[in-house]
LUMBAVO-925772 format. One record per atom (N, C-alpha, C): residue number from 1; residue in three letters; x, y, z; atom name. Coordinates in pm, 1 decimal, padded with zeros to 6 digits. Layout:
[NUM ALA [X Y Z] CA] ...
//
This chain:
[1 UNK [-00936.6 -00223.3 02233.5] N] [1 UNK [-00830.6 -00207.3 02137.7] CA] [1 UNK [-00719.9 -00307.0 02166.9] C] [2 UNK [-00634.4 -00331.8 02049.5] N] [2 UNK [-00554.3 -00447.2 02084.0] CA] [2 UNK [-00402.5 -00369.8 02088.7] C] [3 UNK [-00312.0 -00469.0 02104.3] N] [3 UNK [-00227.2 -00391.8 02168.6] CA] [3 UNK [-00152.1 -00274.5 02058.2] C] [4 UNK [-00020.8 -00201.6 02137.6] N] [4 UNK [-00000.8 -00037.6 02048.8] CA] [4 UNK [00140.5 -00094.0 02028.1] C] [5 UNK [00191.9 -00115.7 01900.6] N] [5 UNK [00312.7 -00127.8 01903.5] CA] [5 UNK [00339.4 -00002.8 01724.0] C] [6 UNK [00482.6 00043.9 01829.4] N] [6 UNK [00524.7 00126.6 01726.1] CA] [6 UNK [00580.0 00087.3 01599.6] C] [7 UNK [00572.9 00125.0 01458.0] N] [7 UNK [00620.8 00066.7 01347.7] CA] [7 UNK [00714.4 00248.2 01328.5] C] [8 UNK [00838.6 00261.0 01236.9] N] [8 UNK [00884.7 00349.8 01187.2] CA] [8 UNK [00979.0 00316.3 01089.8] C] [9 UNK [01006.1 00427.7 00993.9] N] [9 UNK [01105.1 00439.5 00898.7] CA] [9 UNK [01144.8 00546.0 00910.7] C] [10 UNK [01291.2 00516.2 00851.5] N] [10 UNK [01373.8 00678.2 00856.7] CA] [10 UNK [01385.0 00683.7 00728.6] C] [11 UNK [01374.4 00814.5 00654.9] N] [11 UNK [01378.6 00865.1 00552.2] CA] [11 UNK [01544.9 00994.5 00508.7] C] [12 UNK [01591.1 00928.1 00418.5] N] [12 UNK [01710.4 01037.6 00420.5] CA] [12 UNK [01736.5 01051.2 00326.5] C] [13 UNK [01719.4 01211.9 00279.9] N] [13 UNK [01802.8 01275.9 00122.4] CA] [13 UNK [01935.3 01188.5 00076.3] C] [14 UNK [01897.5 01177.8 -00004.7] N] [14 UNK [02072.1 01082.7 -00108.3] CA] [14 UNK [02089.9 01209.6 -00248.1] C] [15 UNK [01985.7 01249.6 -00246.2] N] [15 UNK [02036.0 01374.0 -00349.5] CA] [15 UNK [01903.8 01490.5 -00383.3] C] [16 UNK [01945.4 01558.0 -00459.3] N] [16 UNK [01792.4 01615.5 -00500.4] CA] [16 UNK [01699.0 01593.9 -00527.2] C] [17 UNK [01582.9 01575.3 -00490.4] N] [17 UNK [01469.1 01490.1 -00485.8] CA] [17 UNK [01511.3 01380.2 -00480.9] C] [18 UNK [01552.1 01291.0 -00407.6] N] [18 UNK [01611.8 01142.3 -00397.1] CA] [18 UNK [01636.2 01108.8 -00277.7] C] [19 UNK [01549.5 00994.1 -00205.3] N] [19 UNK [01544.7 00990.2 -00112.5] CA] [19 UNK [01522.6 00797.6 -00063.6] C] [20 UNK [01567.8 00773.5 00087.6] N] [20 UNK [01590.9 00611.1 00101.8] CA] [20 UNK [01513.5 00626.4 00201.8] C] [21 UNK [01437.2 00538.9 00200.7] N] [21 UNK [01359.9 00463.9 00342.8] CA] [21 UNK [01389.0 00359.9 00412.2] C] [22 UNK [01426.0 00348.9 00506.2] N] [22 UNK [01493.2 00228.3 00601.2] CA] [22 UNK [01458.4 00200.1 00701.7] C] [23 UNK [01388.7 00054.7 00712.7] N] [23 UNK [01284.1 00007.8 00821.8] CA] [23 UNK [01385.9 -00031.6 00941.2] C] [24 UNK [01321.4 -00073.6 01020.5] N] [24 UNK [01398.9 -00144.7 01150.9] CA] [24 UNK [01496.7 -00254.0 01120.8] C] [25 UNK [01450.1 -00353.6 01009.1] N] [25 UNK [01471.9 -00443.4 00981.6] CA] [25 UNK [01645.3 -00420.7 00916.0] C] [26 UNK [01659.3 -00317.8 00834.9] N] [26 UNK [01795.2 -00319.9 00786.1] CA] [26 UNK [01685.6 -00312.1 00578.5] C] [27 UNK [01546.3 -00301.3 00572.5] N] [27 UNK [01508.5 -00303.0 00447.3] CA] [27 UNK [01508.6 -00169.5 00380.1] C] [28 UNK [01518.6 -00139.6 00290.4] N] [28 UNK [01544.8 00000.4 00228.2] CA] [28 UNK [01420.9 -00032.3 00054.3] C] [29 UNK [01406.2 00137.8 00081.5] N] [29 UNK [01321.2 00147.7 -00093.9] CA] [29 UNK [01347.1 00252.1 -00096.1] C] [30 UNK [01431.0 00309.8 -00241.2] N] [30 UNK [01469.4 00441.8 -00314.4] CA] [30 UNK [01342.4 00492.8 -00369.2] C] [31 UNK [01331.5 00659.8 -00396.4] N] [31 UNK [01230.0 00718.9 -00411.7] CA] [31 UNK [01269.7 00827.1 -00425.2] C] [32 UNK [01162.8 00921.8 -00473.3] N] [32 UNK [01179.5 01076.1 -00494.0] CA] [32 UNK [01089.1 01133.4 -00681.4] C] [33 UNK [01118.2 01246.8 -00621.4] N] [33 UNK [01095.1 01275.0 -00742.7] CA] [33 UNK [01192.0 01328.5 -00854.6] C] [34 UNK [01185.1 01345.9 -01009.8] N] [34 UNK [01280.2 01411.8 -01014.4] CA] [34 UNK [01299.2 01565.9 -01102.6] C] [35 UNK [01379.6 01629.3 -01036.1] N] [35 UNK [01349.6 01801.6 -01094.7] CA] [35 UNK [01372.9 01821.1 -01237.0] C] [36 UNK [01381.0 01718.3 -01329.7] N] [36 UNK [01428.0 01726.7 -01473.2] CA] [36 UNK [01267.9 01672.8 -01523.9] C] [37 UNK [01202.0 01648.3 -01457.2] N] [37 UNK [01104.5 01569.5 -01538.0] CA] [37 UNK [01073.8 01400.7 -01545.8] C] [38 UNK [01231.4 01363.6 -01521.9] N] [38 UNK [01248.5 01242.1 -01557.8] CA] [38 UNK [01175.8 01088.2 -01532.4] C] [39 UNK [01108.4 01058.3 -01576.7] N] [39 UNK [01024.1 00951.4 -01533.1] CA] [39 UNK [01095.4 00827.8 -01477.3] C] [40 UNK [01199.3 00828.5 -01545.3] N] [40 UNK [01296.5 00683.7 -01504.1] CA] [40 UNK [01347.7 00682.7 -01359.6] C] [41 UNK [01284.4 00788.3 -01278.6] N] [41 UNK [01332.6 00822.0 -01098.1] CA] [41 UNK [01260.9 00732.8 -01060.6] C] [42 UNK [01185.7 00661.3 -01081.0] N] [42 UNK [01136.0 00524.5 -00985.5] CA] [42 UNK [01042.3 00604.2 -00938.9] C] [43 UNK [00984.9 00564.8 -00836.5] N] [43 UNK [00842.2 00588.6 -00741.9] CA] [43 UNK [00839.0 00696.0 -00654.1] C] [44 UNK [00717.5 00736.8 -00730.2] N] [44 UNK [00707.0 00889.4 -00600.1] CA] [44 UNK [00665.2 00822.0 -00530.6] C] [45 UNK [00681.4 00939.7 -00417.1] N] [45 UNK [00594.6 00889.3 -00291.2] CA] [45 UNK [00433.1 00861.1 -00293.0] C] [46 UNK [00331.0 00945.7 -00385.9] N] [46 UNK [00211.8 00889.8 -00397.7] CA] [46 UNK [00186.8 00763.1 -00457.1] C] [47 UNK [00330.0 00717.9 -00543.3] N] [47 UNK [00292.2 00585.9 -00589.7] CA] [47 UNK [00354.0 00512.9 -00485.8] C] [48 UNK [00421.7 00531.4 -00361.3] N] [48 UNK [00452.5 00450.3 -00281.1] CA] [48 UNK [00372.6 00422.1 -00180.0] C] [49 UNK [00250.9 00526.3 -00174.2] N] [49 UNK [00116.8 00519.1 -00089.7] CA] [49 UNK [00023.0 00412.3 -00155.3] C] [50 UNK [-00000.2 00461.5 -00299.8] N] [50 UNK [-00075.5 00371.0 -00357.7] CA] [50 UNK [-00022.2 00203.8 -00342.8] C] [51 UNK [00097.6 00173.3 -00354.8] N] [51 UNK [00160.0 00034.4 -00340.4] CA] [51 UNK [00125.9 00007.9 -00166.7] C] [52 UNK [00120.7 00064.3 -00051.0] N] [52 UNK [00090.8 00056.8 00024.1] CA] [52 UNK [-00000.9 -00074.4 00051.0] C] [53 UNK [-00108.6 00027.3 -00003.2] N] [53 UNK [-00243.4 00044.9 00011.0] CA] [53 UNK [-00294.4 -00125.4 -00041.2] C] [54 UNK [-00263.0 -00135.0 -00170.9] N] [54 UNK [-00238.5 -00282.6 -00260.9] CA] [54 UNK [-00182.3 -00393.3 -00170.2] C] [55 UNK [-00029.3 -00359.4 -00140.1] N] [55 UNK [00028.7 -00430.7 -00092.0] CA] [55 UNK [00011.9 -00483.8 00013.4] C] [56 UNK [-00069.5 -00406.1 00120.1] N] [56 UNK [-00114.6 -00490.1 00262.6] CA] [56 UNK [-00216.3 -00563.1 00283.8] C] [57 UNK [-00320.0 -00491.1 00141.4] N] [57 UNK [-00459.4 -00587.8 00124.2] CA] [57 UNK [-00405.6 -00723.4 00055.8] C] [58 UNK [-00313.4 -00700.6 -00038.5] N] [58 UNK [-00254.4 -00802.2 -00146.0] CA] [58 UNK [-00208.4 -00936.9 -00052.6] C] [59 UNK [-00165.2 -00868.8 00058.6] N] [59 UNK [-00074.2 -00992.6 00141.2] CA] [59 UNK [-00172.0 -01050.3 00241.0] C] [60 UNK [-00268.2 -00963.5 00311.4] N] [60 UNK [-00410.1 -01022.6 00355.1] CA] [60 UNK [-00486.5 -01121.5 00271.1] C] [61 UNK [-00535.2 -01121.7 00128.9] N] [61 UNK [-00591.8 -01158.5 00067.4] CA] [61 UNK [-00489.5 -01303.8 00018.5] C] [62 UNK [-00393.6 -01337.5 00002.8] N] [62 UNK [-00303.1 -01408.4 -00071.2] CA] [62 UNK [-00275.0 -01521.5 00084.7] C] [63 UNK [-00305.7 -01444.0 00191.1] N] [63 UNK [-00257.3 -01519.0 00318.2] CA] [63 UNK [-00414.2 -01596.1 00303.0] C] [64 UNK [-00519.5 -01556.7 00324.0] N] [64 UNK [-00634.3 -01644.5 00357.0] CA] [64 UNK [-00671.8 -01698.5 00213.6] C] [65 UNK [-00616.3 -01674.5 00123.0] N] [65 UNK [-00664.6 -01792.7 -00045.3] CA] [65 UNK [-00544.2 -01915.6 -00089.5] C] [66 UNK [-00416.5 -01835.5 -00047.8] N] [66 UNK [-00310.4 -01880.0 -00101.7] CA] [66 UNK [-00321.0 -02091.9 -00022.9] C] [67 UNK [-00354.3 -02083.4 00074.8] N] [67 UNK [-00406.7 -02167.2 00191.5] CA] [67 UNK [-00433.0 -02271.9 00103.5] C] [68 UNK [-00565.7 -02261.0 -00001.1] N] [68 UNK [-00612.6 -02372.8 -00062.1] CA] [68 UNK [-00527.3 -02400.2 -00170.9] C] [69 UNK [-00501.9 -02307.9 -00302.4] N] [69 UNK [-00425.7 -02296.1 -00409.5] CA] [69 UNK [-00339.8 -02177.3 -00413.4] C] [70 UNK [-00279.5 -02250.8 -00485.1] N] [70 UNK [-00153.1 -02116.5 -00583.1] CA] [70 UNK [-00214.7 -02049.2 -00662.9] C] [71 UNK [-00212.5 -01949.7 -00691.7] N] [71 UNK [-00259.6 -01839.6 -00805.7] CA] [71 UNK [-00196.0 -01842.4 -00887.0] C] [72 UNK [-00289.7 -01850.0 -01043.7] N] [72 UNK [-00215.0 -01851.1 -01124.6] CA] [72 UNK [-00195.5 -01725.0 -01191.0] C] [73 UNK [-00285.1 -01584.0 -01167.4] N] [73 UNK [-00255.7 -01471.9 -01196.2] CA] [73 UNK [-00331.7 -01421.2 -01067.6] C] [74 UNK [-00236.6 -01304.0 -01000.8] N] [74 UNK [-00281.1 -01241.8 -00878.9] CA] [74 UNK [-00212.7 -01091.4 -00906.3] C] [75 UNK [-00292.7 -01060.5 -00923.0] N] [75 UNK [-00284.0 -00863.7 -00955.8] CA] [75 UNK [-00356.5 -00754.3 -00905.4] C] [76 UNK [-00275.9 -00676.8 -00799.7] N] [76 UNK [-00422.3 -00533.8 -00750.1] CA] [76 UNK [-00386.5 -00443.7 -00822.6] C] [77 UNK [-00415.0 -00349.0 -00841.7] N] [77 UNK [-00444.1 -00216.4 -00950.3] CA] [77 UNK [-00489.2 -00133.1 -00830.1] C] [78 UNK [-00405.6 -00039.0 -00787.3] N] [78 UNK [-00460.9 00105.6 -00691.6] CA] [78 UNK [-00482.0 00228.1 -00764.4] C] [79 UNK [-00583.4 00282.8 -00783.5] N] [79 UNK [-00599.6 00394.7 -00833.9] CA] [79 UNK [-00631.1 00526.9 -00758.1] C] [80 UNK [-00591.5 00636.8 -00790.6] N] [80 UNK [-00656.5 00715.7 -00749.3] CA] [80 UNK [-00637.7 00852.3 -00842.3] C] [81 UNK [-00724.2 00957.9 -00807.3] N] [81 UNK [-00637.2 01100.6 -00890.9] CA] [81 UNK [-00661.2 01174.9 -00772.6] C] [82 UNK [-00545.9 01242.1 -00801.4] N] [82 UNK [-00451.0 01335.4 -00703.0] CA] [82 UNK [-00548.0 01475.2 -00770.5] C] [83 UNK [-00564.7 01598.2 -00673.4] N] [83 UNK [-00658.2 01664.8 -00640.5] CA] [83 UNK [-00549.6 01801.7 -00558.7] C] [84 UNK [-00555.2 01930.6 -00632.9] N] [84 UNK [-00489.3 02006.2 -00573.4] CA] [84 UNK [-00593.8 02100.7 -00553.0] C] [85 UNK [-00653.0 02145.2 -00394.9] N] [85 UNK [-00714.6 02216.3 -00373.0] CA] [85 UNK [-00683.3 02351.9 -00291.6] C] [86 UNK [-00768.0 02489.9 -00275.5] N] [86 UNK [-00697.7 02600.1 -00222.4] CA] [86 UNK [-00739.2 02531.2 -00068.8] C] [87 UNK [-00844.0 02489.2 -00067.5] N] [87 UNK [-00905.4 02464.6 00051.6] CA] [87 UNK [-00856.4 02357.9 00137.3] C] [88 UNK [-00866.4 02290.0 00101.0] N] [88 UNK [-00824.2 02132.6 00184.9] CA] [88 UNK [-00685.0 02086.4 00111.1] C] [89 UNK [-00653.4 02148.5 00041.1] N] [89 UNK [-00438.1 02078.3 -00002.7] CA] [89 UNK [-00486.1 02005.5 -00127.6] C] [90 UNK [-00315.8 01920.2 -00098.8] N] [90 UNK [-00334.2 01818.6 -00239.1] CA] [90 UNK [-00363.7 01705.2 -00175.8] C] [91 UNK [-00403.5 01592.7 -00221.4] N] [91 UNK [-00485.3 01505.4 -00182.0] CA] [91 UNK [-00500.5 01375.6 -00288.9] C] [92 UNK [-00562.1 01271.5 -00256.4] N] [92 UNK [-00576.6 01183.3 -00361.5] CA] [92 UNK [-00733.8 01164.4 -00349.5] C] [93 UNK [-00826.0 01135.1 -00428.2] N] [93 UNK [-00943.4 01096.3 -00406.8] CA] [93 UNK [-00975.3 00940.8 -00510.6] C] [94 UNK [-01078.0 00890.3 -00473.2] N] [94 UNK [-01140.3 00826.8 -00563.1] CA] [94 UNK [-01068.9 00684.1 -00541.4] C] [95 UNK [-01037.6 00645.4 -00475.3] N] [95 UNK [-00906.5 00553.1 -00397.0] CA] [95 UNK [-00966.4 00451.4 -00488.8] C] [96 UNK [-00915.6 00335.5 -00532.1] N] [96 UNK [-00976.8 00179.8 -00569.3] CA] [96 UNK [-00903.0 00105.7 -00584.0] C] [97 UNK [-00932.3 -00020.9 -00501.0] N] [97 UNK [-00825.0 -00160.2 -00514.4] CA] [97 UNK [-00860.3 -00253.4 -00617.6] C] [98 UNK [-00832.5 -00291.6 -00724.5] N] [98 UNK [-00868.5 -00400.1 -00858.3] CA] [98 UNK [-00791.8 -00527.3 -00792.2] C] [99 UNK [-00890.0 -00612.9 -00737.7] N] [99 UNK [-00824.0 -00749.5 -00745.8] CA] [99 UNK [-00822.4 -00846.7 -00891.0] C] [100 UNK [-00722.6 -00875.0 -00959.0] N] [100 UNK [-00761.5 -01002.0 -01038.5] CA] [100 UNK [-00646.4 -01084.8 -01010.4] C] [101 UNK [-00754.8 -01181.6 -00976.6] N] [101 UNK [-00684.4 -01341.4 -00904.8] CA] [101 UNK [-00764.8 -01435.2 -00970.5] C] [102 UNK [-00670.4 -01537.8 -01015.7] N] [102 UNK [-00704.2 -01664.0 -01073.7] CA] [102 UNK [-00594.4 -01769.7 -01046.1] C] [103 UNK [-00677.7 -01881.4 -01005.6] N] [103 UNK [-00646.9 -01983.4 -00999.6] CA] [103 UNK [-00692.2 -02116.8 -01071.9] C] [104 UNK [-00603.3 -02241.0 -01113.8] N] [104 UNK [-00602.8 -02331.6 -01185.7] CA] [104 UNK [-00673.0 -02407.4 -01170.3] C] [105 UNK [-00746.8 -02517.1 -01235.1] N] [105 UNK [-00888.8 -02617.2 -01217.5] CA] [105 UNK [-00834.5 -02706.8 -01094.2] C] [106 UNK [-00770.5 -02718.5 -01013.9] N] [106 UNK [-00693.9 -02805.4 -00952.6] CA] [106 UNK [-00801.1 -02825.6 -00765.7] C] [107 UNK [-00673.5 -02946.0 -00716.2] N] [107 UNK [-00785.4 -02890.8 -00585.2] CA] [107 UNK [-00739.8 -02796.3 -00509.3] C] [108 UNK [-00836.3 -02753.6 -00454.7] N] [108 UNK [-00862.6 -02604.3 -00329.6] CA] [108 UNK [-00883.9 -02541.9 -00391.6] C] [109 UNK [-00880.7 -02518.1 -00548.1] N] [109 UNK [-00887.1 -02394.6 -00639.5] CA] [109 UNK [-01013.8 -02318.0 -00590.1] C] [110 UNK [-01126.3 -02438.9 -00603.1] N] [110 UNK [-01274.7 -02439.0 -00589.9] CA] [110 UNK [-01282.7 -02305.1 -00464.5] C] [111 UNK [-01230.1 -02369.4 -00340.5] N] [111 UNK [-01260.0 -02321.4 -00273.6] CA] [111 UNK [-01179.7 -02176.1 -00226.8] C] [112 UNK [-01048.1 -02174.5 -00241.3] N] [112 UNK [-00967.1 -02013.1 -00306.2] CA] [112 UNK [-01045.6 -01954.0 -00374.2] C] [113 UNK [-01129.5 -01985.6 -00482.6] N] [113 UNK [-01239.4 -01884.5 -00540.4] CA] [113 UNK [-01311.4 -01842.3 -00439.9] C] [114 UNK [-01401.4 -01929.1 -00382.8] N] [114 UNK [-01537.5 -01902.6 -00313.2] CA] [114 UNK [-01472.6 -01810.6 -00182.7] C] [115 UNK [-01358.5 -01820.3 -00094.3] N] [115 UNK [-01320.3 -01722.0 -00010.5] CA] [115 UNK [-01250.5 -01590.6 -00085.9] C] [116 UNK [-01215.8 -01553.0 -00193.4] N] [116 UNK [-01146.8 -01449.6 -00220.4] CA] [116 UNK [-01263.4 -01353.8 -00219.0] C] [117 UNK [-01356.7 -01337.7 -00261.3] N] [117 UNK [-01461.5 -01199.0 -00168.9] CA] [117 UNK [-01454.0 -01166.1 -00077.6] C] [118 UNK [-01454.2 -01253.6 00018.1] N] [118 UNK [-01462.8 -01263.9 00137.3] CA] [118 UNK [-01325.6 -01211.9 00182.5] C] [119 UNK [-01257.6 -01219.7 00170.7] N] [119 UNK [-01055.3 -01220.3 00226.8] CA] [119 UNK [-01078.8 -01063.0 00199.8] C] [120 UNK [-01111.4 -01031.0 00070.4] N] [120 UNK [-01109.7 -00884.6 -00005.6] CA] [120 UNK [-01189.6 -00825.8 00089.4] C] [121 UNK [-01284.4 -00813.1 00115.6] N] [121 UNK [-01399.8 -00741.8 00201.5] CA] [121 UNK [-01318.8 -00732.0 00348.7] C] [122 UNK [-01282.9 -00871.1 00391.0] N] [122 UNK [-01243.8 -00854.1 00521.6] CA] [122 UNK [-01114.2 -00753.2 00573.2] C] [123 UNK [-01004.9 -00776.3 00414.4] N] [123 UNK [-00917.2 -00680.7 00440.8] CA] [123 UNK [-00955.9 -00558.7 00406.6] C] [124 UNK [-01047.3 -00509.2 00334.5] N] [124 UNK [-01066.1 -00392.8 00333.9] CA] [124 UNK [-01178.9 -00299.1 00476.0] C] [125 UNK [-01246.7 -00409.7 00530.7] N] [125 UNK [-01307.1 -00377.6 00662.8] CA] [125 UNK [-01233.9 -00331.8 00802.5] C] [126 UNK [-01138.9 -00440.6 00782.7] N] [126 UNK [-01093.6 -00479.1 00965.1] CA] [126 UNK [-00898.1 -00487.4 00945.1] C] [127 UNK [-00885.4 -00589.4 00822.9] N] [127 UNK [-00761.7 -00610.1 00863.5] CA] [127 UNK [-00609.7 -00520.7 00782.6] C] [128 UNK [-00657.8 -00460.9 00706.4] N] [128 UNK [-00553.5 -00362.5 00597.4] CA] [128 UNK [-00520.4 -00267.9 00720.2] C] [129 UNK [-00380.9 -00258.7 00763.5] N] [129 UNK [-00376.9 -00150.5 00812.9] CA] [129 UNK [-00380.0 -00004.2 00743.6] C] [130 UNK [-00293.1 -00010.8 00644.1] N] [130 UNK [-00292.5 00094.2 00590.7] CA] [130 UNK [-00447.1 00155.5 00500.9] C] [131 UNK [-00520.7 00072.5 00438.8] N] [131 UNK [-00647.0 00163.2 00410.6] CA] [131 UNK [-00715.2 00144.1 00517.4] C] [132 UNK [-00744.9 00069.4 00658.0] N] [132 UNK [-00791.9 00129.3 00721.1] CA] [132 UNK [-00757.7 00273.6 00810.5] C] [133 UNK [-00682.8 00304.6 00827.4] N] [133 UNK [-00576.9 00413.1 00852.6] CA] [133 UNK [-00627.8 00494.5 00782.0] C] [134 UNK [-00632.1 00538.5 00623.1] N] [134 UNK [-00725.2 00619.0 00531.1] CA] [134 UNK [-00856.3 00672.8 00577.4] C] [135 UNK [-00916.1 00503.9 00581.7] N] [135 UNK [-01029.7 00547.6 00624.0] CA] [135 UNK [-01079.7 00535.5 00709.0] C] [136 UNK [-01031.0 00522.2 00859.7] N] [136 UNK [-01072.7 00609.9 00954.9] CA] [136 UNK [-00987.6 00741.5 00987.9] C] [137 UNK [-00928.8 00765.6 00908.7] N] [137 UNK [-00859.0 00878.4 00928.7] CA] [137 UNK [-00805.6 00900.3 01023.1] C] [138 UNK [-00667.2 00954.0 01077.1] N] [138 UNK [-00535.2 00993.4 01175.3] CA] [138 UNK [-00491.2 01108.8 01124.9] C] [139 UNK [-00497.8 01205.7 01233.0] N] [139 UNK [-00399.5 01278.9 01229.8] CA] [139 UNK [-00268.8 01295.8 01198.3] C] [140 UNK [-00220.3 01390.4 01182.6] N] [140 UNK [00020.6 01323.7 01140.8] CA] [140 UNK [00044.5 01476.3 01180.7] C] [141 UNK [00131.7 01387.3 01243.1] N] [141 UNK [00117.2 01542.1 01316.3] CA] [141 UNK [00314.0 01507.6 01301.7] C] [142 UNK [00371.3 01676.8 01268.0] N] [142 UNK [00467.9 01676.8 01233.9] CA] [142 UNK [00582.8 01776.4 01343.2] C] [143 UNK [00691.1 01727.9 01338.2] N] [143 UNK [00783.8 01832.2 01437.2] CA] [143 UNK [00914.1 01881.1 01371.1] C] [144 UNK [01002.5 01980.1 01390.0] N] [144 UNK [01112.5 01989.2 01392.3] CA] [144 UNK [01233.1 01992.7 01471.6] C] [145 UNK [01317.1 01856.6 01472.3] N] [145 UNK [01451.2 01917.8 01548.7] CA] [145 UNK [01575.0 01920.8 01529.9] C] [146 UNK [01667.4 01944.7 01551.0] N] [146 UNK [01774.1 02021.4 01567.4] CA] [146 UNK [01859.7 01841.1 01521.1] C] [147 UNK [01921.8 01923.0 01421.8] N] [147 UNK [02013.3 01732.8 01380.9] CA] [147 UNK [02160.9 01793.1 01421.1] C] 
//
């Protein structure tokens, strides 16, 4: 195994269902849900899993193509449907990453095509942390203390 370094975010209520995430870095993303219905609350948290999920393969895949050419359309699509069970909880199943990437007749294009399977496969094998995390599955194990 290679080496263990810790990653975290702190998460803190800003209002009713409304909530900030703030990395080490000083980066923040608003979220929540909201108790009116309201769709215009920005991103639940399952759509902030699903962006995850996109986003780490997206930046794997864009790091080993981007190399030869620029893309001229680069888009993932995460899907899944959410699953409320008595037995096993709520859940998402049916997970899927949609790559569409295109690039221009130009040079390296050629060859940005011929590796983007390959980049895709590899991040979804070895290098995505976060769907590999999914799918080898981790525990989360949760605590309470005293603020």
């Amino acid at each position: 195994m290679s080496e263990h370094s810790e990653r975290s975010v702190i998460v803190e209520r800003t209002s009713s269902g409304q909530f900030v995430a703030t990395n080490a870095r000083g980066g923040s993303i608003r979220f929540g849900t909201s108790p009116d219905g309201d769709q215009d609350a920005g991103f639940t948290p399952v759509e902030l899993f699903l962006a995850a999920i996109g986003g780490c393969s997206a930046v794997d895949v864009d790091k080993a193509t981007g190399r030869h050419a620029e893309p001229t359309r680069f888009t993932v699509t995460v899907t899944g449907d959410k699953v409320s069970d008595d037995d096993l909880g709520n859940r998402l199943t049916n997970l899927e990453v949609a790559f569409a990437v295109a690039f221009p007749d130009d040079e390296g294009a050629e060859r940005a095509r011929a590796i983007l399977p390959r980049a895709v496969k590899a991040s979804h094998d070895r290098l995505c942390t976060v769907s590999r995390t999914v799918e080898i599955g981790t525990p989360v194990r949760t605590t309470v203390t005293d603020a």
